[in-house]
C-alpha positions in Angstrom: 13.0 73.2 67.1 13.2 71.8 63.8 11.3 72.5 60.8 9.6 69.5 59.5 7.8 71.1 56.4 9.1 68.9 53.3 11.1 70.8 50.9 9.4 69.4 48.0 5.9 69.9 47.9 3.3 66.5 47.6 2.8 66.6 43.7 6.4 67.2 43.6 7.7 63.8 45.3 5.1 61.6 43.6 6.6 62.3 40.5 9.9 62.0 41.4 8.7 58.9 42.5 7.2 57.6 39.7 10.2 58.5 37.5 12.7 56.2 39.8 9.9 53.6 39.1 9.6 53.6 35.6 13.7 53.9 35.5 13.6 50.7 37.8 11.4 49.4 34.8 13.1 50.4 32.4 16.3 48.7 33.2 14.8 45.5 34.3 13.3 45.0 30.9 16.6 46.4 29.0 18.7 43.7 31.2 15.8 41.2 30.1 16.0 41.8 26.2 19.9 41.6 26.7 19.6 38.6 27.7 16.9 37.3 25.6 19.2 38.2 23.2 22.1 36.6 24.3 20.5 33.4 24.8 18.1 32.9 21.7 18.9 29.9 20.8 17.5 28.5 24.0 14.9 31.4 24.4 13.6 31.4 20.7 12.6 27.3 20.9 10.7 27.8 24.3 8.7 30.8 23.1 7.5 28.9 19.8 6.9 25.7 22.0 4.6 27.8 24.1 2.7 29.7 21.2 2.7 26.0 19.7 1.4 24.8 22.5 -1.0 27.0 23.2 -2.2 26.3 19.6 -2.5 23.0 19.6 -3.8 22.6 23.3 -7.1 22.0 22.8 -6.4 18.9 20.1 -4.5 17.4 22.8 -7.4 17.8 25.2 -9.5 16.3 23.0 -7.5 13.0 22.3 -7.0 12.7 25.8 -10.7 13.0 26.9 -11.1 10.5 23.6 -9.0 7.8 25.7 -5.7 8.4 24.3 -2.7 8.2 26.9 -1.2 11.6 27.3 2.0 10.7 25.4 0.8 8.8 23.0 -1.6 11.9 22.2 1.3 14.2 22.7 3.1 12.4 20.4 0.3 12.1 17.8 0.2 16.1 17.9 3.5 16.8 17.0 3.5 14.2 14.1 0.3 16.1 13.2 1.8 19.7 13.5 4.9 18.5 11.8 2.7 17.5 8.7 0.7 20.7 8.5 3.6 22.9 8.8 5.7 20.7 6.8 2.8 20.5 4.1 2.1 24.8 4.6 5.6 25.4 3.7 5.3 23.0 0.5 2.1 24.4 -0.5 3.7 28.4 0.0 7.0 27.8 -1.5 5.8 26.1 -4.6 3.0 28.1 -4.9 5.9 31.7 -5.2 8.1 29.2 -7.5 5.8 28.4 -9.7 4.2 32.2 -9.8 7.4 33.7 -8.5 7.9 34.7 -12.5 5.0 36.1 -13.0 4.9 38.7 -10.3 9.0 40.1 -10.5 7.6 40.1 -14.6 4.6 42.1 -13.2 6.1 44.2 -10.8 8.6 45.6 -13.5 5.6 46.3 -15.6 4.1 48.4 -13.0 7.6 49.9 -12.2 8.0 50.7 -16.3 5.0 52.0 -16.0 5.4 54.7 -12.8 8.7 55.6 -14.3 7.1 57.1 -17.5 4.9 59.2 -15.1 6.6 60.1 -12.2 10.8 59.8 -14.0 14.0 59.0 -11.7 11.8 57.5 -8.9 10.0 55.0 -11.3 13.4 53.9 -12.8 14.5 53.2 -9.7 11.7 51.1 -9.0 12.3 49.6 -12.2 15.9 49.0 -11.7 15.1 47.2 -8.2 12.0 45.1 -9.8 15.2 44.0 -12.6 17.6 43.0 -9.9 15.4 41.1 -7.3 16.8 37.6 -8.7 19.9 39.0 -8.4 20.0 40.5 -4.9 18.2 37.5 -3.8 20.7 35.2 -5.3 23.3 37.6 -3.7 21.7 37.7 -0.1 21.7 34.1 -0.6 25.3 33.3 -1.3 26.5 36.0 1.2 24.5 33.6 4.1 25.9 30.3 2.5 29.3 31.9 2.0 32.1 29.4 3.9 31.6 26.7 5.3 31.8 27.1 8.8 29.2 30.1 8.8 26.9 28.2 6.7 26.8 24.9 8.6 26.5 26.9 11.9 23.5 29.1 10.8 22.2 26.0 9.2 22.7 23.6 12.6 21.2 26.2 14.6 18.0 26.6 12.7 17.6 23.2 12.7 18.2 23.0 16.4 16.2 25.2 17.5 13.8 23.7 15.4 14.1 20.4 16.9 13.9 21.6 20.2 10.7 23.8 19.7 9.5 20.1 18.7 10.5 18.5 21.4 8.7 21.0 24.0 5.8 20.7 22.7 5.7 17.0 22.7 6.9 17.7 26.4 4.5 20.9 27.5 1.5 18.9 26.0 2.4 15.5 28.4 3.1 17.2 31.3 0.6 20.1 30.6 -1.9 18.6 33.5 1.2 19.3 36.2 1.6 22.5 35.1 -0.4 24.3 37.6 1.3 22.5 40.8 4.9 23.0 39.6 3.7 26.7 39.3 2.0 26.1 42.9 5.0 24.5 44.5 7.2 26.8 43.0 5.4 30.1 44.1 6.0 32.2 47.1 3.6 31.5 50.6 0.1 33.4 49.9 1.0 34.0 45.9 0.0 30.6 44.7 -3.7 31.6 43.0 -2.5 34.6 42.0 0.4 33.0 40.1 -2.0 30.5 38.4 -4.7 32.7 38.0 -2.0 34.9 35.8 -1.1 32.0 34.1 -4.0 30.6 33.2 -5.1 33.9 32.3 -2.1 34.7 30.1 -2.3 30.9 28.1 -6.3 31.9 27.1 -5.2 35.0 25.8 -2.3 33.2 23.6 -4.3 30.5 22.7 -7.2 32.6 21.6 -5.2 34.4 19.5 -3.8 32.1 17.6 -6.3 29.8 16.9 -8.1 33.2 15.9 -5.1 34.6 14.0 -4.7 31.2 12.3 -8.7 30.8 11.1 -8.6 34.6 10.1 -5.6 34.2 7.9 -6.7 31.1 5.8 -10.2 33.1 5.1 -8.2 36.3 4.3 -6.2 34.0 2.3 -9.0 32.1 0.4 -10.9 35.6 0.0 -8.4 37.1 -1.9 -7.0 34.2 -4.0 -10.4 33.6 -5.1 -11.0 37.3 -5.9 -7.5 37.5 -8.0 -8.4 34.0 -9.3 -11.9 35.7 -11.1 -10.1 39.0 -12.1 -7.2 36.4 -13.7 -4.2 38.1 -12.1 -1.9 36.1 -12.5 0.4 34.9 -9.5 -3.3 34.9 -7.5 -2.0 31.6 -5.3 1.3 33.0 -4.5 -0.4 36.3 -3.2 -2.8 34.3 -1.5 0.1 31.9 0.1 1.8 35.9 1.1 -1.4 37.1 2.6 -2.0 34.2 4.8 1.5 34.2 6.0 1.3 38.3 6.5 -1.5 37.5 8.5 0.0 36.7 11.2 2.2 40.5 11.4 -0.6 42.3 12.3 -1.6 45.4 10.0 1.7 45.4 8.6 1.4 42.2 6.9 -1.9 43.2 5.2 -0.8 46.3 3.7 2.1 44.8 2.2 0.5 41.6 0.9 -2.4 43.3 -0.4 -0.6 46.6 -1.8 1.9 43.6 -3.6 -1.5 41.8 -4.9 -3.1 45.2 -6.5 0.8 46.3 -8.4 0.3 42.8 -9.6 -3.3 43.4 -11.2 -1.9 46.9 -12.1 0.9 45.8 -14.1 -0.5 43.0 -15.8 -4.4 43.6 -16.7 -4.4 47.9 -16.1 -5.8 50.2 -14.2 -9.6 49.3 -13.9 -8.6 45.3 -12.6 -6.4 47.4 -10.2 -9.1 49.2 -8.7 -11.4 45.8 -9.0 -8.5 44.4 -7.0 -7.8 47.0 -4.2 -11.9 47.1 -4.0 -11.3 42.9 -3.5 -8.3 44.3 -0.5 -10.5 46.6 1.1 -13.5 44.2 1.2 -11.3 41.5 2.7 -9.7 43.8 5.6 -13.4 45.4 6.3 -15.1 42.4 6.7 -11.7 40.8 8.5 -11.9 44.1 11.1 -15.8 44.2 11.7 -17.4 40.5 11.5 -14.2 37.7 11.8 -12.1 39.9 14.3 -15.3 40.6 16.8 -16.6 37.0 16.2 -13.7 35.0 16.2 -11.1 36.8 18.7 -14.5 38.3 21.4 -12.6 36.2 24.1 -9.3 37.1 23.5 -7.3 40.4 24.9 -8.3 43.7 22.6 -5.4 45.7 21.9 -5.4 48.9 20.4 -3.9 49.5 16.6 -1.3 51.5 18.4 0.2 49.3 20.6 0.1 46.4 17.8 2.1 48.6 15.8 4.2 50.2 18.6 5.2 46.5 20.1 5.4 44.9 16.2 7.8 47.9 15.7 9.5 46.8 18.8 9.8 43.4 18.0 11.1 44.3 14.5 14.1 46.2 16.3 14.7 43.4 18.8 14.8 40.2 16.5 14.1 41.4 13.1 11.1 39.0 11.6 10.8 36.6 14.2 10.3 39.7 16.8 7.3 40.9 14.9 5.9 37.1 15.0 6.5 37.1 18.8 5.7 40.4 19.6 1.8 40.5 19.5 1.4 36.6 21.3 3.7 37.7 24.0 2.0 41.5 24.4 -1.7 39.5 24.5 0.0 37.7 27.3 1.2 40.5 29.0 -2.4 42.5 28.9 -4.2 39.3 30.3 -2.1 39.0 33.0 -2.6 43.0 33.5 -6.2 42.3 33.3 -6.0 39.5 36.3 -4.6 41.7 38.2 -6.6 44.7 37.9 -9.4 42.1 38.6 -7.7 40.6 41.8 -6.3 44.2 43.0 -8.4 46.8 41.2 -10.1 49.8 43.6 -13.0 48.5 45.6 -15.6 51.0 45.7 -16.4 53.4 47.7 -18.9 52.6 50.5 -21.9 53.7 50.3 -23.4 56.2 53.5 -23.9 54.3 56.9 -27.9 53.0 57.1 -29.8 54.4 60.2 -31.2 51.9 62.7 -34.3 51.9 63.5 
């Protein structure tokens, strides 16, 4: 007669078990970003379609419920987004030309200055401060360099561009057949799960970046009118750089604003500097305790640590564009977890029989 006592105890197997899980996992997702990777230049395109989309959603709702035919309105959306963007970008970039002077000139003040305190680590601040025109100019010409790289990096920006564009126009028009071609396409018996995920996952996007955008062009505003009363000078092209950096969580803050107080350091001393990092902290208090709570309250709460883990992530995966994407798609990710904790979560207990009478 056999023995049929298990030669690993209960606690033992579980384990074991959850470690061929998360392996599973593990090489389902590496096999993903390889491919991700692989095919960006039709990946990248739908993933900025969808945050666009998500973004401009509800304008399209609106026009439609105004009368407008879904195409037409689809169509007057993507002229509309076209402008803004087009007229952001002007607005940024002329606002860093036209200040772009003042702050390298300011920034190798404050570098002259740490190197008389703190010696070889201040030159070498100083020395970098000297040479951003140059390494920029350099970065530049190494991208551009030959023709055939140059036309190729610049065809595929602008393709993907174009396409991003295009399915919008597309996602909008076609956004009220979304939830049968989801339907149809689903599994027997996973249909309202699949569009209960879905719909779930789209609020959380949306919410964020219709919160991320109205945060960033208060943030923005703040601070350029605080640099704007201490006279820094360069106070629109910070601002422009803090409204952009809004959108990388935490790490775009701290950069924008630690830029915007070297400025005030270099150029009007030590007490502005203070005035300004007091105008910094202000911005990011009030941003984390009344617009983030009041603005973003429906949208998917995620902890610091996982911003920064999956920005970090991102960042490794496709450099800048990664740590764009990588918070949208993680607040996608936790509302679909949420669904399904809702739909499958632990019923509770049941409570003790009742006695008859």
């Amino acid at each position: 007669m056999q023995d049929s006592t298990p030669v690993l105890p209960e606690a033992a197997r579980r384990f074991a078990a959850w470690c061929a899980v998360l392996l599973l996992l593990a090489g389902v997702v590496y096999v993903g970003i390889r491919l991700v990777v692989e095919f960006r230049t039709a990946v990248v395109p739908v993933l900025l379609a969808l945050l666009g989309t998500a973004l401009l959603g509800p304008l399209h709702r609106r026009l439609v419920k105004a009368g407008v035919h879904r195409s037409v309105a689809a169509g007057l959306t993507c002229v509309a987004v076209v402008a803004v963007v087009g007229g952001a970008v002007y607005i940024v970039v002329a606002a860093l030309i036209d200040t772009g002077d003042e702050i390298v000139a300011s920034l190798k003040e404050a570098a002259r200055g740490v190197s008389e305190h703190f010696g070889a680590a201040g030159t070498s601040l100083d020395d970098l401060a000297s040479n951003a025109r140059e390494l920029l100019g350099k970065f530049g010409g190494t991208a551009a360099s030959g023709v055939i790289s140059g036309v190729s990096v610049v065809g595929e920006s602008i393709a993907m561009a174009v396409l991003a564009l295009l399915l919008v126009f597309f996602f909008l028009r076609d956004s009220d057949k979304a939830a049968g071609t989801l339907r149809s396409l689903s599994p027997r018996g996973a249909a309202d799960t699949l569009e209960a995920m879905a719909r779930r996952a789209l609020r959380a996007v949306e919410g964020f970046m219709r919160g991320t955008t109205l945060i960033a062009l208060i943030d923005a505003l703040c601070i350029t009118v605080g640099l704007l009363v201490l006279d820094v000078p360069g106070a629109a092209g910070l601002g422009a750089l803090v409204f952009v950096g809004a959108y990388i969580p935490y790490l775009g803050a701290f950069i924008s604003g630690a830029l915007a107080v070297l400025v005030a350091l270099a150029d009007r001393g030590f007490v502005i500097a203070l005035w300004a990092l007091g105008v910094v902290l202000a911005v990011q208090v009030l941003e984390g305790h009344v617009l983030q709570p009041m603005i973003q309250s429906r949208t998917v709460q995620m902890h610091p640590a996982v911003v920064m883990v999956t920005i970090t992530a991102g960042a490794s995966v496709a450099g800048i564009l990664g740590m764009l994407l990588a918070v949208p798609l993680t607040a996608a990710a936790f509302g679909i977890i949420q669904e399904l904790r809702t739909r499958y979560g632990e019923e509770p207990p049941p409570g003790p029989p009742s006695r008859e009478a």
